[in-house]
Every structure is written in C-alpha cells, then in structure tokens.
PALOKOL-194883 format. One line per 4 residues: number of its first residue (from 1); for each residue x, y, z of N, C-alpha, C, O. Coordinates in steps of 0.05 Angstrom, whole numbers, plus 32768, in hexadecimal, padded with zeros to 4 digits. Each point is the difference from the previous one (the first is absolute). Layout:
NUM) X,Y,Z,X,Y,Z,X,Y,Z,X,Y,Z ~ ...;
REM end
This chain:
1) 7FAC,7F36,7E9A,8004,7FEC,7FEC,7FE4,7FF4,7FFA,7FF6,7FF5,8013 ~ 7FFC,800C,7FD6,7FE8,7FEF,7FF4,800D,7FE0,7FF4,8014,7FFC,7FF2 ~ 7FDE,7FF4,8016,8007,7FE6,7FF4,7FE1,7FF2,7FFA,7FF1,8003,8013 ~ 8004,7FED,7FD6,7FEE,7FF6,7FFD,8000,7FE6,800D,8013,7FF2,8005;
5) 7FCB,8008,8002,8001,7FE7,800D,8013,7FE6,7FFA,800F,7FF8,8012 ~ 7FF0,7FFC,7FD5,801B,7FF6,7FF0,800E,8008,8009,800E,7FF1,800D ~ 7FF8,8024,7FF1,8026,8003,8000,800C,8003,8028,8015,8000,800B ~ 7FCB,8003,7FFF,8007,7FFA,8023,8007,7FE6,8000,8017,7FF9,8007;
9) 7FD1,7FF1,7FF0,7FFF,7FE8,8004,8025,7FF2,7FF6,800D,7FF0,800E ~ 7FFB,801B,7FD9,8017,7FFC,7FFB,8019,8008,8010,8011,7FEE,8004 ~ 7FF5,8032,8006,8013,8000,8007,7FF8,8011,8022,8004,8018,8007 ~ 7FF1,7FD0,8006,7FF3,8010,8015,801E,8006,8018,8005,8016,800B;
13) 8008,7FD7,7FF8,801C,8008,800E,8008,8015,7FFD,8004,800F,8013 ~ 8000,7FFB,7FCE,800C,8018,7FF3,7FEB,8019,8015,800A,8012,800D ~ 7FDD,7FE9,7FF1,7FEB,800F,800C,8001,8005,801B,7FFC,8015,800C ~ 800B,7FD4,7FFE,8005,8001,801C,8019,800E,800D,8004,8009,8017;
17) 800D,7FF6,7FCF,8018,8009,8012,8001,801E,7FFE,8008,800F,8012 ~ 7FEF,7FF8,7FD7,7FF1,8023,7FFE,7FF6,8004,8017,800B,8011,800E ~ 7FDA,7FE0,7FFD,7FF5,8008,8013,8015,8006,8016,8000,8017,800B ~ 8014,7FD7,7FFD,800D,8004,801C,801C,800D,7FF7,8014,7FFB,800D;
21) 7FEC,801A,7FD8,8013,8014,8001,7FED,801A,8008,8008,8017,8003 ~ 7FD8,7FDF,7FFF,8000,801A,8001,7FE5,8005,7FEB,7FEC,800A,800A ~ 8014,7FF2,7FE6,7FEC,8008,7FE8,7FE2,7FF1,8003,7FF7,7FEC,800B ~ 8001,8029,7FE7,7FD9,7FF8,7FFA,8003,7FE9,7FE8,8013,8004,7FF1;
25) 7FE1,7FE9,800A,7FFB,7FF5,7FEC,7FE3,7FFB,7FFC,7FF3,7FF2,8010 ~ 8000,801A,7FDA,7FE5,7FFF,7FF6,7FFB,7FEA,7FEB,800B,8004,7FEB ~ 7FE6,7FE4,8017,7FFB,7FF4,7FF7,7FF0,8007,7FEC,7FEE,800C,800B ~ 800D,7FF3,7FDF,7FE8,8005,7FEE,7FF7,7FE5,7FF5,800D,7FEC,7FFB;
29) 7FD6,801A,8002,7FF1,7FE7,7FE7,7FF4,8013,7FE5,7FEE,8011,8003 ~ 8019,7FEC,7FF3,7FEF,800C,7FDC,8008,801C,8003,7FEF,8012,7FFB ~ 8031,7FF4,800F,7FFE,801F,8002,7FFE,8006,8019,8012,800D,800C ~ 7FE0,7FEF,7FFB,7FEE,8004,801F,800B,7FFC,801E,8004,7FE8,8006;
33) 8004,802D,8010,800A,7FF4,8016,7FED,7FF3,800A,7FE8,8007,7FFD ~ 801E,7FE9,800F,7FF3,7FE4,8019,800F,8002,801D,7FF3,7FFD,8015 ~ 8021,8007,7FEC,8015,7FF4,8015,8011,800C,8002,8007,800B,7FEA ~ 800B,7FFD,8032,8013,800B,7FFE,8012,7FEC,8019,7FF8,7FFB,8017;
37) 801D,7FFE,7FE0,800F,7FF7,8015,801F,8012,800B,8013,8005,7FF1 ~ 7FEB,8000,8026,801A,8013,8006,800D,7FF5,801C,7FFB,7FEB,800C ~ 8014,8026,7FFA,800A,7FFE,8021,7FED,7FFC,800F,7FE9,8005,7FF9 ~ 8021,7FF0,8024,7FF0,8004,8018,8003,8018,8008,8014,800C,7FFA;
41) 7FD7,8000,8016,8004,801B,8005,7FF4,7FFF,8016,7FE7,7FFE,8001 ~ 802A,8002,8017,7FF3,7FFE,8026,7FF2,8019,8001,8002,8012,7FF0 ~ 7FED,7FEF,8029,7FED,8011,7FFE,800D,8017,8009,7FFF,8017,7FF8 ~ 800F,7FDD,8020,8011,8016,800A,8010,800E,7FF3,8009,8014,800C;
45) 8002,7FE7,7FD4,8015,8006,7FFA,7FEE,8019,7FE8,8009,8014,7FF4 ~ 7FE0,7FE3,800E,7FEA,8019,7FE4,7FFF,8016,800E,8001,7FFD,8018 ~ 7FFC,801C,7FDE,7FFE,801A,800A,7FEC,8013,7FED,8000,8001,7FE7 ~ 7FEC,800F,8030,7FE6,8005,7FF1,800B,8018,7FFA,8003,8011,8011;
49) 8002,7FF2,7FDD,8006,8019,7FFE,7FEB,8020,8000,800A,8016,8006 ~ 7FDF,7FE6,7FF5,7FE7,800E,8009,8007,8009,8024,8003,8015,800C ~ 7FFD,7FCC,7FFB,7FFA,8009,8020,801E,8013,8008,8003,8014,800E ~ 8010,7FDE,7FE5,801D,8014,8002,8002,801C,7FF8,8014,800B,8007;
53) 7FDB,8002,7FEA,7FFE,8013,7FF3,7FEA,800C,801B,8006,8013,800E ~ 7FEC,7FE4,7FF4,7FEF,8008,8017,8007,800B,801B,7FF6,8011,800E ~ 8022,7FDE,7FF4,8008,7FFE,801C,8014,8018,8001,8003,800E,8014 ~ 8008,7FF6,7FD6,8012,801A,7FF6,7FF6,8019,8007,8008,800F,8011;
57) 7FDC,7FF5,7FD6,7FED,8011,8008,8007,7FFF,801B,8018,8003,8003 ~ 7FD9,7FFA,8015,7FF8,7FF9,8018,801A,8013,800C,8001,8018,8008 ~ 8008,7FDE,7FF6,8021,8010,800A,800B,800D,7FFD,8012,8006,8010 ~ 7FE8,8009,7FD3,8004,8019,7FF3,801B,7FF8,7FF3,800C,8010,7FF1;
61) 7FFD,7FDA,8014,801C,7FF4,7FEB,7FF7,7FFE,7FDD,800E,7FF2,7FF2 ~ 7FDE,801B,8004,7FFC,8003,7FE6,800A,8012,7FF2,8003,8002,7FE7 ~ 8006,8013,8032,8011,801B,7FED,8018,7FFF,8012,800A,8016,8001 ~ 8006,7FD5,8011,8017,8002,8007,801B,7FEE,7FE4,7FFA,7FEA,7FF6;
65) 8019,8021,8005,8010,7FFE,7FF8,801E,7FEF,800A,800E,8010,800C ~ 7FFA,7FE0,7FF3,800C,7FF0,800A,8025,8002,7FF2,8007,7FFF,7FE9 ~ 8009,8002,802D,801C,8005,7FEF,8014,7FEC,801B,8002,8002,8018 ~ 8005,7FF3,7FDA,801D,7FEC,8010,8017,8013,8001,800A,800F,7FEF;
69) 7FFD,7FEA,802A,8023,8004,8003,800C,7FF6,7FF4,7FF9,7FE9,7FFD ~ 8021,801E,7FF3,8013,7FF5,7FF5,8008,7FEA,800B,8007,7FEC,7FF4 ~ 7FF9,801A,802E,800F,7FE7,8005,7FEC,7FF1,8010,8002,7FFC,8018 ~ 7FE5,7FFA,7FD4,7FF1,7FF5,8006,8006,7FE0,7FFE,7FF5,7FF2,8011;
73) 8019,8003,7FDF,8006,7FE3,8002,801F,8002,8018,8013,7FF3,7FF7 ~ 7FF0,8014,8016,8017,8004,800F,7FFC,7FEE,8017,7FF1,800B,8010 ~ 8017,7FDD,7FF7,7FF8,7FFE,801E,8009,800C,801A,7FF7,7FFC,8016 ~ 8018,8010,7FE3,8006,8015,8016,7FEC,8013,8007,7FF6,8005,8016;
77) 8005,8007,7FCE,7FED,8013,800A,7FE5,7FF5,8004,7FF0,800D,800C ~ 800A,7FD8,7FE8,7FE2,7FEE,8011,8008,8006,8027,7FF2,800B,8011 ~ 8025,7FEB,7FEF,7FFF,7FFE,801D,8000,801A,8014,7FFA,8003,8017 ~ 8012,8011,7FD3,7FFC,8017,8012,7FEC,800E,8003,7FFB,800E,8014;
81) 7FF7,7FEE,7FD9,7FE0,800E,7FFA,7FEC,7FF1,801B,7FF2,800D,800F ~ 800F,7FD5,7FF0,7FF5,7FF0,800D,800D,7FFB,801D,7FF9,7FEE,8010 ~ 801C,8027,7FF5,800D,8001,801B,8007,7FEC,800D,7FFC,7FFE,8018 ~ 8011,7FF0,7FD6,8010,7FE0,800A,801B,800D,7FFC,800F,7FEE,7FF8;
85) 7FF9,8020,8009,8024,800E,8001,8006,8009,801E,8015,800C,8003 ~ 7FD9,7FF0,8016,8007,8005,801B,8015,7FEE,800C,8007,8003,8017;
REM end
C-alpha cells in the first residue's frame, strides 16, 4: 500500500492497522518513497534464503524430490512412524 505523507499524517491508524495485518506501507513525498512502515519481523522468525539454498547444495537436497504419505496428516500414523504405538 503507498500512502502520501498527508494522507499518513491523516489516516495513520488506518496505516497502522495494515501494518499489523501484515502489509508494507510506503510512505511517499512528491511521488517519492521515504518510509516504509510494516510488521515486526523477529529475527528468529527471517530466513536467509541464500544461506538455505546453500545448505541444500551442501547436502545434495537440491535434486531430492519430496512426496508425503497420504496419511500424512493422520495421527496415528505420526505415532507409528515416530514409534509412540509401543
């Protein structure tokens, strides 16, 4: 969402509450971005994706292919896979 300085200063709630659904808001002056106000974003929660791609490489998981069991949401079969059914 772009909003001009004015129209922050005016409906900055409106702005704010964008921010904490979630969204970028770019402030502009004369056209122009200046500012962007968005979510918090913990550090722990950002993911590099470079170094993730890297780490892939590394492991040779760049050409592995990935397929779920059907009865992958099953908790039965969580527990049997994970051998808590003894």
């Amino acid at each position: 969402m772009k909003m001009s300085v004015r129209e922050a200063r005016a409906e900055f709630a409106h702005a704010l509450a964008a921010a904490e659904r979630g969204e970028e808001v770019v402030i502009t002056r004369n056209g122009h971005p200046v500012a962007t106000l968005g979510p918090v974003v913990e550090e722990h929660h950002k993911l590099d994706k470079a170094l993730l791609d890297a780490a892939r490489r590394k492991h040779g998981l760049d050409q592995a292919t990935v397929s779920f069991d059907d009865r992958f949401d099953d908790p039965d079969y969580s527990r049997e896979v994970l051998g808590l059914n003894r």
